[in-house]
N, C-alpha and C positions, 0 to 999 in steps of 0.2 A: 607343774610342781616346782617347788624353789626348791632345786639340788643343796642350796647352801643347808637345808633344814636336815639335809640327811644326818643319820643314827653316826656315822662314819665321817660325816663335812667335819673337819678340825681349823679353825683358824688361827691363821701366825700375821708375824708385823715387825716390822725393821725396829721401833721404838716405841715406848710407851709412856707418856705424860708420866711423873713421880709424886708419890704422893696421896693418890686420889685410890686406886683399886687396893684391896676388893672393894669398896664403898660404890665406887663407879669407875665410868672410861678405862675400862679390862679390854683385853684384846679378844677375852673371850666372849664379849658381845655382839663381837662382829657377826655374829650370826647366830643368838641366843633365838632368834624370832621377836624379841619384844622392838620397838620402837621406843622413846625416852630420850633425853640429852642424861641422864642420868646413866643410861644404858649402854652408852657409846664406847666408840675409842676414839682415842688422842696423841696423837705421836707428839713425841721429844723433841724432833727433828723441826728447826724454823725454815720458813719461810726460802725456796731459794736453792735449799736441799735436797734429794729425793726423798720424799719419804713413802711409805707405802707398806697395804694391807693387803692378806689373801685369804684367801680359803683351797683348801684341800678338798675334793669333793670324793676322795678313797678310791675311784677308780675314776677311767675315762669314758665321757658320756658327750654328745653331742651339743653344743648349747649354741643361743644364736640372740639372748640379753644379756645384761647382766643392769640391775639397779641399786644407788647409793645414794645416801642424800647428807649433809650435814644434820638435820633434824628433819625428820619425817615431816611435823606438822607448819614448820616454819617460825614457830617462832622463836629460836636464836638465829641470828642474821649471822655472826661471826665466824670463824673458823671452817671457811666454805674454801671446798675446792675451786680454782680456776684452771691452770694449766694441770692436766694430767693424761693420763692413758690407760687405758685395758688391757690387759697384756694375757694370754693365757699358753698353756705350756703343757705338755705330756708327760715331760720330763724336768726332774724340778734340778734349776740352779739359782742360788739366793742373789745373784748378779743380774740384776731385772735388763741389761743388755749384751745378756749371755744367748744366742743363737737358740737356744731353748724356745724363748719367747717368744711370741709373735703378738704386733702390736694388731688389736681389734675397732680399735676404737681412740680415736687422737683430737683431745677437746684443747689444744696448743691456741689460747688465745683465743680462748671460748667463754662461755657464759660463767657464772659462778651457778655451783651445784648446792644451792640452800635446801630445799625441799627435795625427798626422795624422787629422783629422775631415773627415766628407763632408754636404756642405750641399744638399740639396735643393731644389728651384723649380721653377716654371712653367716649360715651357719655351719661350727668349726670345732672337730674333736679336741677336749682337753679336761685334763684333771685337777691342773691348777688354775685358779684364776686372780690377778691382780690388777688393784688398782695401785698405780707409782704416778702421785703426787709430786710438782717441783715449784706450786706456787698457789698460794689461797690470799684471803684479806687479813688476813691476822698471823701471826707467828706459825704457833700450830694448825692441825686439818683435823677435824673431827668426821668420823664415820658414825653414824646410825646404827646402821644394818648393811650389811653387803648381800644381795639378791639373786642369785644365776638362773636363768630359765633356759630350756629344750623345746626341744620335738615332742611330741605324746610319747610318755615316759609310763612307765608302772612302777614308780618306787613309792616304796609306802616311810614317810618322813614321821615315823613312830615317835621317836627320843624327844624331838623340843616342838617347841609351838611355832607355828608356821607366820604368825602377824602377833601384835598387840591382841591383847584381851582374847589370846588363845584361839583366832580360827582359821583355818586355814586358807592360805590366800592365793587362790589360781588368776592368773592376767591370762586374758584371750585362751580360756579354756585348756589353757597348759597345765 
């Protein structure tokens, strides 16, 4: 089950593109369930900066992915993550290098994140989960959707829709 879908999941973000929401790139898409460049978010913050998105997932649940992608289907190339991190937290402090954190996942000088990509880890209690961006090919970073997957879970992700065109989306039977 994508935790992010829960009734409860609320997502925040250091900055937000101006201009553009409610029309699009809200923070609150980060995890609406749809897919879209239309759908996304976009921080303020260039190139070089930290910038960065989460999700609150309302309580602490075990997880051991988490998936993001610039555009689900790939076709815009731009505004792709390169350098970033997974970070996740029990206990929230807005200083993504505040001891709260612990890094999950470290793509320093790794591929660009165009197409929704799934990130694998130990898996590791937490209630928040972020990604903290410090370098993509374009100024801004855009998010899609942000994804957190468990262990066999019984929550039942009632309030939004779990993928595009409404169905719900299990990876490896989670």
């Amino acid at each position: 089950v994508n935790l992010a879908l829960l009734k409860v999941a609320t997502p925040n973000a250091d900055s937000l593109l101006g201009g553009w929401c409610p029309a699009r790139h809200c923070t609150e898409y980060l995890n609406d369930g749809f897919y879209n460049n239309c759908r996304s978010w976009i921080t303020a913050k260039p190139s070089g900066q930290e910038a960065w998105a989460e999700i609150d997932m309302g309580a602490v649940y075990q997880i051991k992915k988490v998936g993001f992608g610039s555009d689900h289907c790939g076709n815009y190339k731009d505004r792709s993550a390169k350098d970033f991190k997974i970070l996740v937290a029990i206990n929230y402090s807005k200083d993504s290098k505040d001891n709260a954190w612990k890094v999950v996942y470290d793509n320093k000088d790794g591929d660009m994140v165009n197409q929704t990509t799934y990130f694998d880890f130990n898996p590791i209690d937490a209630r928040y989960v972020r990604i903290s961006i410090t370098k993509s090919n374009q100024s801004e970073v855009r998010i899609d959707e942000i994804e957190i997957y468990g262990g066999s879970l019984a929550v039942d992700p009632k309030s939004k829709l779990a993928s595009y065109w409404g169905q719900i989306k299990i990876l490896n039977n989670e």
